[in-house]
N, CA, C and O atoms as a DFTB+ gen file, in Angstrom:
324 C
 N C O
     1  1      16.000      38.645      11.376
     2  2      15.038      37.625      11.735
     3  2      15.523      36.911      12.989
     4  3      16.624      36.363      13.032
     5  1      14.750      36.931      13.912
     6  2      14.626      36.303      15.590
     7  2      14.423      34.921      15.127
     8  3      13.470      34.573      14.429
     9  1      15.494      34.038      15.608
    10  2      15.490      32.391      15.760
    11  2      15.695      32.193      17.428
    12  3      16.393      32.463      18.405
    13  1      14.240      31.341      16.814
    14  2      13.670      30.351      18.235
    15  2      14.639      29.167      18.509
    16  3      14.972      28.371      17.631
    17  1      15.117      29.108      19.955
    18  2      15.632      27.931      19.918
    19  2      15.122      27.253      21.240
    20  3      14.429      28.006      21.924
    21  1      15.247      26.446      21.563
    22  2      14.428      25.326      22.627
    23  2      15.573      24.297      22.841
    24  3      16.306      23.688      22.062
    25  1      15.454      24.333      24.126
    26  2      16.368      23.031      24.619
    27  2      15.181      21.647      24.545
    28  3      13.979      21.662      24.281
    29  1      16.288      20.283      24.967
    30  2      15.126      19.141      24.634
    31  2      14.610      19.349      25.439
    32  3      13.464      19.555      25.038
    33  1      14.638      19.446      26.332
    34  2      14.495      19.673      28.231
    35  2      12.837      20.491      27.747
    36  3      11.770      19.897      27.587
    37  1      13.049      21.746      27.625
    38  2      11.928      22.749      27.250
    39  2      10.659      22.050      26.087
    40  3       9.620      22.688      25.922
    41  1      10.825      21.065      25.538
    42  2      10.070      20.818      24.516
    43  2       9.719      19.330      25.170
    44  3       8.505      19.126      25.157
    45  1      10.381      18.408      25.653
    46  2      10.066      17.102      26.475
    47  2       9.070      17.577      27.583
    48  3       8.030      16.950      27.786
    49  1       9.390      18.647      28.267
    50  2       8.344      19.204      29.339
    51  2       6.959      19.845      29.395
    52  3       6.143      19.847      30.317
    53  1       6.869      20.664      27.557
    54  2       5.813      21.025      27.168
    55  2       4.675      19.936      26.733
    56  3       3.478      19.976      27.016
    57  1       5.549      18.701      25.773
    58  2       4.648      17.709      25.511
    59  2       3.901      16.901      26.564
    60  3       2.697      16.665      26.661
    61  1       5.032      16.504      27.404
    62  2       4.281      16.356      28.704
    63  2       2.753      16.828      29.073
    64  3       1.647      16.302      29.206
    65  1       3.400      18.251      29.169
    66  2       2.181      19.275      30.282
    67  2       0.888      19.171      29.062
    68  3      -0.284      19.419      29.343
    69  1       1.369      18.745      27.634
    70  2       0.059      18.579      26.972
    71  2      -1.014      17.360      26.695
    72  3      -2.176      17.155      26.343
    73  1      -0.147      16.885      26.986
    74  2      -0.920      15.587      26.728
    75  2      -1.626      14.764      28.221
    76  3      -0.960      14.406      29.193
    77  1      -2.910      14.629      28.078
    78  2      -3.944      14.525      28.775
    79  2      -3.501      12.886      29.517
    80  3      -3.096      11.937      28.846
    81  1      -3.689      12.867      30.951
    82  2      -3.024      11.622      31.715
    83  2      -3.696      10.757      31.427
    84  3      -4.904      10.980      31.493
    85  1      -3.159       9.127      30.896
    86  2      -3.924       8.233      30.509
    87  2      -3.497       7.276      31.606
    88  3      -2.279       7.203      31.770
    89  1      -4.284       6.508      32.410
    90  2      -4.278       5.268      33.166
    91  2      -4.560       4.223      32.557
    92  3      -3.865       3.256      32.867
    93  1      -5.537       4.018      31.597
    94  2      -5.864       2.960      31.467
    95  2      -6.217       2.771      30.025
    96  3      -7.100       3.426      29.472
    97  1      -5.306       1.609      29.281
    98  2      -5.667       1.354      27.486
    99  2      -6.083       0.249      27.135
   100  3      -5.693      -0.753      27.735
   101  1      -6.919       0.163      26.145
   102  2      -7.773      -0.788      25.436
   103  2      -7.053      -1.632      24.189
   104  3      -7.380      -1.481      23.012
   105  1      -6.237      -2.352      24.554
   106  2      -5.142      -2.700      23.015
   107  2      -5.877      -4.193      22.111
   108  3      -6.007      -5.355      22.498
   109  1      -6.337      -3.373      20.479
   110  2      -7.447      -4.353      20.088
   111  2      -6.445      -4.457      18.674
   112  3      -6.006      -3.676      17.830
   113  1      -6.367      -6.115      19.014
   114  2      -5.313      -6.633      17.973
   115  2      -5.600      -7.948      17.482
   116  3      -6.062      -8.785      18.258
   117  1      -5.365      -8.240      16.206
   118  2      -5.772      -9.928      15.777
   119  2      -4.311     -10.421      16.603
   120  3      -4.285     -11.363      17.395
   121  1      -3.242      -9.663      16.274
   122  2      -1.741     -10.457      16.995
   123  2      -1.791     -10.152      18.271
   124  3      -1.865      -9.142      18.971
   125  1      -1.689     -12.145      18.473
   126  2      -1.709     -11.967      20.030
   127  2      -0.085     -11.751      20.714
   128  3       0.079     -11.544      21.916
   129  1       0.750     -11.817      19.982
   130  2       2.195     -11.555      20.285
   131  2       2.340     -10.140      20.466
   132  3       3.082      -9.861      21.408
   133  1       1.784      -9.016      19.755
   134  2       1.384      -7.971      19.517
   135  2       0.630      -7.183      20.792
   136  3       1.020      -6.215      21.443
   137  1      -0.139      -7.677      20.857
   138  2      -1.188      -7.315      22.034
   139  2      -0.079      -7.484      23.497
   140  3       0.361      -6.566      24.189
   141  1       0.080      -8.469      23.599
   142  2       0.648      -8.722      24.586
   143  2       2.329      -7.957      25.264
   144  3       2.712      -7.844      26.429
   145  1       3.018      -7.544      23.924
   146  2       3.945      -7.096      24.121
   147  2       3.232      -5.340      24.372
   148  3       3.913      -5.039      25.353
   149  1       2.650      -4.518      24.200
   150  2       2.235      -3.677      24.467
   151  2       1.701      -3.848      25.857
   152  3       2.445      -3.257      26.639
   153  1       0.765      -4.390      26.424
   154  2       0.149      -4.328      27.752
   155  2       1.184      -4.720      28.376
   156  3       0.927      -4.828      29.575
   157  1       2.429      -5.035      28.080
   158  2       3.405      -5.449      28.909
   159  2       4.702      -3.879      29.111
   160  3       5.611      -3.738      29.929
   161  1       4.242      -2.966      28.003
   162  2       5.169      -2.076      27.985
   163  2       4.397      -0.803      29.028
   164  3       5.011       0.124      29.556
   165  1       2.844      -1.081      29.141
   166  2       1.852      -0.024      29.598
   167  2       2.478      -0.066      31.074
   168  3       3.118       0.791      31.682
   169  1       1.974      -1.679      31.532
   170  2       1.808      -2.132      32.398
   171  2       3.047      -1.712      33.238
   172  3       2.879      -1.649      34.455
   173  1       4.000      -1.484      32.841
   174  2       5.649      -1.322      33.424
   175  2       5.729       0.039      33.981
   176  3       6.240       0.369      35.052
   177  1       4.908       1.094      32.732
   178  2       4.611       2.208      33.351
   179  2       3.472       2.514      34.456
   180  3       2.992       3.576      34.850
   181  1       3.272       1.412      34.736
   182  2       2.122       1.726      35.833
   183  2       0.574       1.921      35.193
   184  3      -0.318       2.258      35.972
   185  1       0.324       1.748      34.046
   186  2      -0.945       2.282      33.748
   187  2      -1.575       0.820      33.605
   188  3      -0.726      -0.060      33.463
   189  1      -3.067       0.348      33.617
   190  2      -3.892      -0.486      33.531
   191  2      -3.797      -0.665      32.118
   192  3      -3.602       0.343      31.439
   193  1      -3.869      -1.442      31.728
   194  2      -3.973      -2.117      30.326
   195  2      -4.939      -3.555      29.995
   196  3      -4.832      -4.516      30.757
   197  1      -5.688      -3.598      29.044
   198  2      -6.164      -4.402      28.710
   199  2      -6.547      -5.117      27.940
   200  3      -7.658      -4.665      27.662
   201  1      -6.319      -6.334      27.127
   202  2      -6.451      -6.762      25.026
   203  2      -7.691      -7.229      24.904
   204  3      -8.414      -7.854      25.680
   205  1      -7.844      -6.810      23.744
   206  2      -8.898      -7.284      23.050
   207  2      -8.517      -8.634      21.723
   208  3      -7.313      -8.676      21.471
   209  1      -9.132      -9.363      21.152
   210  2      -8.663      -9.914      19.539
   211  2      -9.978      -9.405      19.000
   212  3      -9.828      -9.360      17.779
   213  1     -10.738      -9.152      19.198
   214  2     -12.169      -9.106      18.228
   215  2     -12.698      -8.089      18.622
   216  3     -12.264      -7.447      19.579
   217  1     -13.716      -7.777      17.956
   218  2     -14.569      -6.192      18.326
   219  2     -15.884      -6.649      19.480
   220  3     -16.325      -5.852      20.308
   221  1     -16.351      -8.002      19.338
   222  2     -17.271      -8.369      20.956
   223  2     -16.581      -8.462      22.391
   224  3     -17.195      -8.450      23.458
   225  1     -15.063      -8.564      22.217
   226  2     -14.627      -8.620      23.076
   227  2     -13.856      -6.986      23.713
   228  3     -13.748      -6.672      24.899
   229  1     -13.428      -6.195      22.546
   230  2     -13.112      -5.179      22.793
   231  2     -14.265      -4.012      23.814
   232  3     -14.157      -3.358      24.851
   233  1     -15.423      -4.288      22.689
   234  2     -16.741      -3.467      23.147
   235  2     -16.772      -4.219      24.730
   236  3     -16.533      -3.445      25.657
   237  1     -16.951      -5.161      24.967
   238  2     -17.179      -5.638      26.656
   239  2     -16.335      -4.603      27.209
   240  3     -16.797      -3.655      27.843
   241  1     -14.679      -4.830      26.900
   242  2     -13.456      -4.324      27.844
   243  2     -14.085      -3.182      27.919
   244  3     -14.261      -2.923      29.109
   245  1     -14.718      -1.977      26.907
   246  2     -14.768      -0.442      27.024
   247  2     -15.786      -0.200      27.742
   248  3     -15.917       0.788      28.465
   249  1     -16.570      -1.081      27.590
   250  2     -18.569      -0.965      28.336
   251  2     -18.214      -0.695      30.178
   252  3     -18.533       0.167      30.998
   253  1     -17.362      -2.008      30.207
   254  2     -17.112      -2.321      31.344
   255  2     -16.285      -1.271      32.323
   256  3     -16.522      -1.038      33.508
   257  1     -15.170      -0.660      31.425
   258  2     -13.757      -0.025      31.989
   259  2     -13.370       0.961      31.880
   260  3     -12.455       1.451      32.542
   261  1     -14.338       1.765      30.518
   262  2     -13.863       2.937      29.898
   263  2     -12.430       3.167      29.997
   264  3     -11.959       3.848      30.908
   265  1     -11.771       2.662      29.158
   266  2     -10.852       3.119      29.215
   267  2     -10.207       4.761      28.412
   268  3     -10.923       5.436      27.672
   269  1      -8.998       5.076      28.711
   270  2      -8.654       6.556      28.702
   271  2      -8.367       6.557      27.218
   272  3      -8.566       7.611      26.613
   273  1      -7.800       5.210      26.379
   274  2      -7.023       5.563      25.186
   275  2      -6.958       3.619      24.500
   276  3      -6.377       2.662      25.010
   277  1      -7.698       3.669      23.377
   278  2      -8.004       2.774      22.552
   279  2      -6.704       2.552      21.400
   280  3      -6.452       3.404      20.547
   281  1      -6.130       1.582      21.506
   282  2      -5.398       1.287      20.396
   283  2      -5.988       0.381      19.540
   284  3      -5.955      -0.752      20.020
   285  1      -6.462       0.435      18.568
   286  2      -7.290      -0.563      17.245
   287  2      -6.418      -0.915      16.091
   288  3      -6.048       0.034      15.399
   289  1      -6.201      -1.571      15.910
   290  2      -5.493      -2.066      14.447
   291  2      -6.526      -1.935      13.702
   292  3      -7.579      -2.466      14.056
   293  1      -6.459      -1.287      12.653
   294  2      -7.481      -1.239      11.307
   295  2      -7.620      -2.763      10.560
   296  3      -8.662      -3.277      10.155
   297  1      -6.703      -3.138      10.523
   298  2      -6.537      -4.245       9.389
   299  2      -7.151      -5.802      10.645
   300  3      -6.373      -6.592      11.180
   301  1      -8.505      -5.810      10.780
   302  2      -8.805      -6.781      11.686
   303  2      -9.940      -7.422      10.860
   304  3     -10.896      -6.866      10.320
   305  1      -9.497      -9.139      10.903
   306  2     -10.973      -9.390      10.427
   307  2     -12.273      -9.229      11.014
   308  3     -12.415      -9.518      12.202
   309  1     -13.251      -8.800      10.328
   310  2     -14.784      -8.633      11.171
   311  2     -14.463      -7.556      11.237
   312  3     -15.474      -7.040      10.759
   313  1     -13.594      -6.464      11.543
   314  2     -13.743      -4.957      12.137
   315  2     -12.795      -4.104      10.939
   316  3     -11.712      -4.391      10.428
   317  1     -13.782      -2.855      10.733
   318  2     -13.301      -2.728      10.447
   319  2     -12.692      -0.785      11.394
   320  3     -13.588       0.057      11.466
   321  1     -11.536      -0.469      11.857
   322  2     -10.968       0.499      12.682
   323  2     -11.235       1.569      12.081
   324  3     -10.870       2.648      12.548
C-alpha cells in the first residue's frame, strides 16, 4: 500500500489556490466587542470589512456593498441565522 505524504508547504498552497478571494465581509453580531475585534483582524489584512448588530442594519450593509463573505451569529435577538 502507496502512502501519500504532503509537506505543509504543499497543502497551505492548495487551500489557498482553493478558496475563492474575499475583499470584502459583512460581520453581524449582537457583541459589539466581538464585531469589532474581527473587522479589526480583516481590516489588517487589507480586506474591507463592515458590522452589523441587527438584521435592518446588516440587510442595508449587503443591499448597499455586496459583500464577498457574511459572518452571522445565529444566536441574535430578532434574527434568527
Amino acid at each position: 500500500m502507496d502512502t501519500l505524504t504532503f509537506q505543509k508547504s504543499d497543502i497551505s498552497k492548495a487551500a489557498y489556490l482553493a478558496i475563492p478571494r474575499v475583499n470584502k465581509v459583512l460581520i453581524v453580531d449582537d457583541d459589539e466587542i466581538f464585531r469589532n475585534s474581527l473587522k479589526s483582524a480583516f481590516e489588517k489584512r487589507r480586506m474591507r470589512a463592515w458590522t452589523a448588530s441587527n438584521e435592518q442594519e446588516a440587510m442595508g450593509i449587503f443591499r448597499e456593498n455586496q459583500p464577498d463573505l457574511v459572518l452571522l451569529d445565529y444566536r441574535m435577538p430578532g434574527l434568527d441565522g
